[in-house]
N, C-alpha and C positions, 0 to 999 in steps of 0.2 A: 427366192431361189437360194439355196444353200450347198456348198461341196459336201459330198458324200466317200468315206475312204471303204471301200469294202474287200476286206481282206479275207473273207470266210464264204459261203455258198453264192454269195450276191455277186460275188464276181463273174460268178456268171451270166451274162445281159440277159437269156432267156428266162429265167430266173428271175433276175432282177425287174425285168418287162411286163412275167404272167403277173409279178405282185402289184405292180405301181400303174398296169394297164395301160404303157404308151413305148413306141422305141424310143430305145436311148442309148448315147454313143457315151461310151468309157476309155479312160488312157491309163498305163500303166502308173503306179505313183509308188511312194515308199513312206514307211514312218520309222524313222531313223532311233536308236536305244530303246529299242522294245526286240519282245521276241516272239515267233508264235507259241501256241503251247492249245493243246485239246483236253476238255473236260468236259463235264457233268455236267449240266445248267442246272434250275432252280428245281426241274420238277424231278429229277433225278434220273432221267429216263436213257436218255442217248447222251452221246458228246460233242461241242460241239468245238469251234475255233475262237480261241481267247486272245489275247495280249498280254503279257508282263514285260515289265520295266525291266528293261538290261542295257546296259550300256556298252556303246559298241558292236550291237546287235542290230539290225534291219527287219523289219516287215514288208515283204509285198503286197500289193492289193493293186486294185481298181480305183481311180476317183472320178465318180460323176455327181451331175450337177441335177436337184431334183426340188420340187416346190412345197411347199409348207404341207400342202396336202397327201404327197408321197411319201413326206416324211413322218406323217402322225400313220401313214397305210405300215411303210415299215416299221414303227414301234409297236404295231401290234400282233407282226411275226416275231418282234423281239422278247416280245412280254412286256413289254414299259405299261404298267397303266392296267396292267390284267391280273387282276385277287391270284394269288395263291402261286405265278410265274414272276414276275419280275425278275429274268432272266440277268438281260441285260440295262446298263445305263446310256443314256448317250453321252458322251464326253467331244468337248472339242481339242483338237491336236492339230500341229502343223504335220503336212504333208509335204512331198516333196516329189513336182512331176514337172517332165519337158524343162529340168533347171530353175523354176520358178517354186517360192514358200506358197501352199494354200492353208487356210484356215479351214478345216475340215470336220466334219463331225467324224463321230466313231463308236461301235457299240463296242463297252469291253463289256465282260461280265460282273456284277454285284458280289457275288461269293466264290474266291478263287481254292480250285480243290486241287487235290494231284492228278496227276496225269492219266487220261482213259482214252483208247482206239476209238476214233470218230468212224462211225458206217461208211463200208466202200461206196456206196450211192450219195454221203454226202461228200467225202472228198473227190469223187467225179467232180461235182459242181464248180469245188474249186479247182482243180487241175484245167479243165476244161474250161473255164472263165480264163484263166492263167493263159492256158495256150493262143485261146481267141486274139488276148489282147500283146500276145507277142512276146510272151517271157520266156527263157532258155530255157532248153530242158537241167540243165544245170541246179536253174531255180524251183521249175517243176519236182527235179528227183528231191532236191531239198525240204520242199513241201510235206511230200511223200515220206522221206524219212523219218520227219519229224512227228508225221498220223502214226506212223508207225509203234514211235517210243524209243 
């Protein structure tokens, strides 16, 4: 078993559930000097939700806890491992949930581009994960903003 931090579509459990095939309970978490930020991925097509390093900046997300085998299911929504997509990397980062440090995985992306409006149907995903697991509209509008540009 492994912590999972998901700050992008997966936050949302339904989502997260129809890929990995079982329910699973999620808590809100944070990853502290980073920022969010939406782009391009590898194939060029849609945009999607990234991380960059900023300090003094926070990320929201989700973190659940998932097995060696849901983890190799989601690297291959990621792209990890698929010719011609390797989107994203997985990277481990500390997380920060319920006052406790986890050591969590995290997909950032491989090639970081400027900034593109991610599809209203994929920031549903996150907004809607977001609200599930209890985050302010405060944090939601921010979210929001941020797809915006």
């Amino acid at each position: 078993m492994a912590y999972y931090f998901a700050y992008g579509s997966n936050a949302d459990t339904s989502r997260l559930e129809n890929r990995i095939k079982r329910k699973i309970k999620g808590k809100r978490a944070e990853l502290k000097d980073h920022v969010l930020h939406f782009s391009k991925d590898n194939t060029l097509t849609d945009a999607y939700a990234d991380i960059v390093e900023k300090s003094g900046e926070i990320v929201y997300g989700v973190l659940y806890e998932l097995t060696d085998k849901e983890i190799k299911t989601l690297d291959k929504f990621e792209g990890i491992g698929v010719k011609g997509d390797e989107s994203y990397a997985r990277k481990r980062m500390k997380v920060l949930c319920e006052g406790k440090t986890y050591d969590a995985f995290v997909y950032v992306m491989t090639i970081k581009r400027k900034f593109e409006q991610p599809k209203e149907q994929y920031l549903e995903h996150i907004t809607k994960g977001f609200k599930e697991h209890g985050f302010s509209e405060t944090i939601i509008n921010k979210v929001k903003a941020i797809a915006k540009g």
